[in-house]
Each structure stands twice: as C-alpha cells, then as structure tokens.
Residue, then its C-alpha position, 0 to 999 in steps of 0.5 A: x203451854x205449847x202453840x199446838x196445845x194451845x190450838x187444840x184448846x181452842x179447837x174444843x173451845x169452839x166445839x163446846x160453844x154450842x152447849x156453853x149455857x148447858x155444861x156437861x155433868x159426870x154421870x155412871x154409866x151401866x158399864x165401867x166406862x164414864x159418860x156425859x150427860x147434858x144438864x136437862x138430861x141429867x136432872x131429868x134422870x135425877x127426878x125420875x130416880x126420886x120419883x122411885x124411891x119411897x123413903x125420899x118421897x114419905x120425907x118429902x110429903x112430912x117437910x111439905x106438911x111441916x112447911x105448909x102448916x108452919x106457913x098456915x099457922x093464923x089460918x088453923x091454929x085453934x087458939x092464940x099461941x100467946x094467951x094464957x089461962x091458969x085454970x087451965x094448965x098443964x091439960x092432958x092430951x084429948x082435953x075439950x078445946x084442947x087437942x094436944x092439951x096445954x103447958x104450964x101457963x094454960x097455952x095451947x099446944x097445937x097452936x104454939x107447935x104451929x108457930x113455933x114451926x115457923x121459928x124453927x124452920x126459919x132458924x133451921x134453913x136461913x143459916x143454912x142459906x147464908x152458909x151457902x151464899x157465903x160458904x159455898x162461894x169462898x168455896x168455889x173460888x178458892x177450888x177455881x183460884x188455887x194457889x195463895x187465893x185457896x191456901x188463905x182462906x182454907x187455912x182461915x176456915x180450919x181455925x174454925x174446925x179447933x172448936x166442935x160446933x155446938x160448943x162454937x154455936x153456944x159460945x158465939x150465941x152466948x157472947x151475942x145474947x138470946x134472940x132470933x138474929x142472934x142465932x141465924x148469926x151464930x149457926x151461919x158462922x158454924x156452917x161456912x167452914x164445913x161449907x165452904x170445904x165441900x165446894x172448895x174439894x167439888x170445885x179443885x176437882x173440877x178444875x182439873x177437867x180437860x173441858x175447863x182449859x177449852x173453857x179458858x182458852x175460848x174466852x178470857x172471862x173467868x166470870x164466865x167460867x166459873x158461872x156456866x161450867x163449875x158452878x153449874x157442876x158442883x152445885x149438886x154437890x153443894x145442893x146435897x150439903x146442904x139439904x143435910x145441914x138443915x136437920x142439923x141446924x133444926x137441933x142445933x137452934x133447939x139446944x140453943x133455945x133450950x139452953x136460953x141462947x136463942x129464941x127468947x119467951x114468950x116466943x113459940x119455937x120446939x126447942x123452947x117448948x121442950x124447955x119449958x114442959x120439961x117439969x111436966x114429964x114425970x106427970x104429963x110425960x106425952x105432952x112434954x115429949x110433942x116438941x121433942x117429937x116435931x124436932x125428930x121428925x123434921x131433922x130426920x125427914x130432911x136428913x133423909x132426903x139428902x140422902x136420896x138427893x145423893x143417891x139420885x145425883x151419884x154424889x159422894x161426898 
C-alpha cells in the first residue's frame, strides 16, 4: 500500500470513529443505487417490515404459545406425563379426564405432548446454538483471515458435506448411544459445516469492503475489527440460518428419537410419542397423528419465520 493510500485510510478511519460501535449496514434503496443505514436505523426498519407481514406474525404467536406451554408444562398439564394406568389405554379423543385421550400405557396425551414440548424444544434450538457458537465463529474467522487460516478449516467442514446429514446424525447418534446430551452432541456436529460456510461466505464479502481497510489502518486490533464491523454485519445473516436450522433440527432430533437414537423411555418428547402410538393408528388413528402434528406445526412455524426475517433483512442467502 502506498503513503497516499495509506493516508487516505487513515483520513476515512477517523471520519468513521464517530460511529465505531454503530457499523453501517447494506441496505436497497427505492432506486437502483446502494445506501447505508446506521444499525438502530436498519433493525428498526426490519421491525417495522415484520410487524407487517401476517404470516411472520401467526408463526411468531404458534412458537410463543408452543414455548410458553412447554415452559408452563407443571403448571397446566392435567396429569402426571409418567403415571400409567392399563384400565385406561389407548382412549379415544374427548374421553372424560382425558382431552387428547391416552397411548397404549394409559399416559396422558396432553400431558406428555406438554413435557415432551420441552425436550423438543430444547433438542431443536441448543444445536442450533452450539452450531452458531462454534460454526458461526470458525466462519467469521476463516472470512476475515483468508489465506491458510480459511483453506484449513473450509477444507476440514467439506469432509463433513461427503455424508448426508441424516445419515451423519444416526451414525454419530448411533456409535454415542440414545440419550439427550447424546443427541445435542450429534445434531451440534451435523449443523457446524453448514454453519460455518454461511458466516465464512457473509464474512469473505465483508472483508472486501473499502470501510474494513479504514477499519485496519485506524486501529491495529483486529479484535476490534472483526467484533464491531463484521461481526455486527453478518450476523443478520447468521441470525437467518439460523432461525431455518431449528425446524430442521426439531425433525432430525424426532427421527432420532423415533429410531431409538435419541430421547430414551420413558421420557416424554413428540418424535417418541410418535414411535410408540404407531401400533395405534389403523384404530386410533387421531391420537397416533397429535405428535406428528406438533412436529409440523413447530418446524414450519420457525421455518416460516426465517423466512420473513429475510425478507425483512434483504438477505440472500
């Protein structure tokens, strides 16, 4: 770099100082030219896009209900999810002290959906958390890095990508064992490679932005840049990915425990349930579907919301 680019840098480093800890976001404007919005300016424009879209709203208010009764679950449940009773198994629908009927053990079915909410939920979104945590980190770093730092560990997530990751997620479940951490461990593992491919490609194009070199020539900490200016502009990208992986890791942890790979008996949690009525179906056919049907409706709510998070945001992904 020359002394006169040098100084240029440094003159639009110190014009930026003033907005250090509020970077600037990419934003369409109504004409074909590029404009920059501060941050406050940006989320505000995102909120006000979502509070207008209906569709984004109805999946919100299902994953508020959804989480609210899973966390509510010992205050509403109308019975123990664990207590059994043969006199009354495998009730219909509407039977008395029994809204949702029971399964073959004479368990309540509300109750258990309502607990079993809760180890869904929680297998569905701590992956995802870890995925970003980790994923989303090595990401950032190997787009902000380049070089070696980007070629080592892109090369070492596209070892993961030779496996699809259902079959990934059985065989990690599968060699670990059934069991709650278990599967966390194996969904986390699946979802870093995706993960970390989407912050490395939002980051890589960051990078090349003319503010990130008056970033580097006004201070020498790359701690600083990469905390303020990329990672305060990818993660709505980041954020989007994420919001998308739930609903997929809501199915995947299903399949697992549906196959015995992941939630163990007699734990309540939907994909189990639906394992175990699944002898119910040719004669009890509504109550066998009610696990299924929680499993939809969650993982197309959140997959629905992604969706209006990036049409709010203008992210392609």
């Amino acid at each position: 770099m020359s002394h006169a680019e040098r100084l240029n840098y440094e003159s639009q480093g110190r014009k930026m100082k003033a907005n250090i800890t509020s970077p600037y976001i990419k934003d369409e404007g109504a004409g074909s030219e590029r404009m920059e919005l501060p941050a406050p300016r940006y989320w505000k424009r995102v909120v006000r896009h979502l509070l207008r879209d209906p569709v984004t709203i109805g999946c919100t208010l299902i994953i508020v209900a959804v989480v609210g009764a899973a966390i509510a679950a010992p205050f509403i449940a109308p019975a123990n999810p664990f207590e059994a009773s043969m006199m009354n198994r495998l009730q219909p629908i509407g039977s008395e002290g029994y809204l949702l009927g029971t399964d073959r053990l004479g368990r309540d079915i509300l109750s258990r959906l309502l607990y079993g909410g809760r180890v869904s939920l929680i297998m569905g979104i701590a992956p995802v958390l870890l995925a970003v945590l980790i994923g989303g980190g090595m990401g950032i770093l190997a787009g902000y890095a380049g070089g070696f730092m980007n070629t080592v560990i892109m090369r070492t997530m596209d070892v993961f990508y030779a496996f699809p990751s259902i079959l990934l997620a059985i065989a990690i479940a599968g060699a670990m064992g059934p069991g709650i951490s278990n599967g966390i461990i194996a969904l986390t593992l699946v979802f870093i490679p995706p993960m970390t491919r989407v912050a490395e490609s939002a980051a890589t194009q960051i990078r090349k932005h003319d503010y990130i070199e008056a970033a580097r020539a006004a201070t020498s900490s790359h701690y600083r840049v990469l905390r303020v200016h990329v990672v305060g502009n990818v993660v709505g990208t980041i954020l989007v990915y994420a919001t998308s992986l739930v609903s997929l890791s809501i199915i995947i942890a299903s399949g697992l425990s549906f196959l015995g790979l992941g939630v163990s008996p007699p734990n309540p949690e939907w994909g189990l349930m639906l394992s175990d009525l699944r002898e119910s179906i040719y004669f009890n056919p509504w109550v066998a579907v009610l696990p299924g049907l929680m499993i939809f409706v969650t993982s197309v709510s959140f997959n629905l919301l992604s969706d209006g998070l990036r049409s709010a945001m203008d992210i392609r992904l």
